[in-house]
N, C-alpha and C positions, 0 to 999 in steps of 0.2 A: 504494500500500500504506500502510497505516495504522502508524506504528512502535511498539514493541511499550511502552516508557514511557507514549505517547499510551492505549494498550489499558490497560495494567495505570492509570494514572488514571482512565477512564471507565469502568471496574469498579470501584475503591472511589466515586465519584461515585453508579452506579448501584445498587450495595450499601448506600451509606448512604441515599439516598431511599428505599429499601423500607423499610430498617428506620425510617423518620417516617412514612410514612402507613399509613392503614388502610384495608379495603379491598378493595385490587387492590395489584400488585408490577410491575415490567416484568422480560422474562427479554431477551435479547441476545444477538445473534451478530455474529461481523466475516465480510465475505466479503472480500478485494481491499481496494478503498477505501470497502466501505461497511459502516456500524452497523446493523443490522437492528435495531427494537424490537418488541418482543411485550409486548401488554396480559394481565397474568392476574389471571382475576376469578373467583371463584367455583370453582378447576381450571378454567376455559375459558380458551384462550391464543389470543388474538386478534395477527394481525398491526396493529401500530400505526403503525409510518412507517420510513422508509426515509432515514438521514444519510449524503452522501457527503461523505467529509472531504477537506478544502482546504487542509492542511496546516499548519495549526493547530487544535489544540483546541477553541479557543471559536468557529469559524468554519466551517459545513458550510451545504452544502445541503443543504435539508430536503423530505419532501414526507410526509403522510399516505398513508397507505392506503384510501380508499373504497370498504368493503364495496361496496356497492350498485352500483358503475360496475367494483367489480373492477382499479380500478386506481390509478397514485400522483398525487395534488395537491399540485402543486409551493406553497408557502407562501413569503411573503419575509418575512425577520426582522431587525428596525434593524440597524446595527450596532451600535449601543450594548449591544444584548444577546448574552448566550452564547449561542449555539443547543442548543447538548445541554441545558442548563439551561432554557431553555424549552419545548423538547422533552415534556421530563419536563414540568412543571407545566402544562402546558398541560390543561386539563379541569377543572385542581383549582379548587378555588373561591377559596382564599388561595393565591396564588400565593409571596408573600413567607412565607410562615409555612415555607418549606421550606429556601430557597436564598434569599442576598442575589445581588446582581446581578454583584459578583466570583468568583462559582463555590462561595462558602465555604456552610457549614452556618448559618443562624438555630438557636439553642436556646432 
């Protein structure tokens, strides 16, 4: 299970990257131990990937969702990097223009 601190941080995280880009927004759910991401573009809400958390914040496995196979592609991410935080930026073209690599906001 995900702890509810852990949630209520990965809501203002995922709240403040919608309000920086433009675009597309991600919507989110928790089930258990996992973050479900949805991409919305347009009103169309795409499933996006799939975090299960590790018991820390900056540390989940990760996998996308592949349309086309219908199913999730497990990804490996340094440790040096947050995962949620790459998560999210992952597509974007600037990836630093959003998030530094401590979790914190660029303005």
């Amino acid at each position: 299970m995900i702890p509810i601190e852990v949630k209520e941080e990965i809501r203002r995280l995922i709240e403040g990257f919608n309000l920086r880009v433009n675009g597309f927004s991600f919507v989110f759910h928790f089930q258990e131990g996992f973050l479900y991401l949805f991409r919305s573009t347009q009103g169309r809400i795409n499933l996006y990937a799939r975090l299960t958390y590790l018991g820390n914040i900056k540390k989940w496995d990760c996998a996308y969702f592949n349309k086309e196979t219908n199913r999730y592609e497990n990804i490996v991410i340094s440790d040096s990097e947050n995962s949620l935080i790459f998560m999210l930026n992952s597509g974007i073209p600037d990836l630093n223009k959003y998030y530094n690599k401590n979790g914190g906001y660029n303005e």
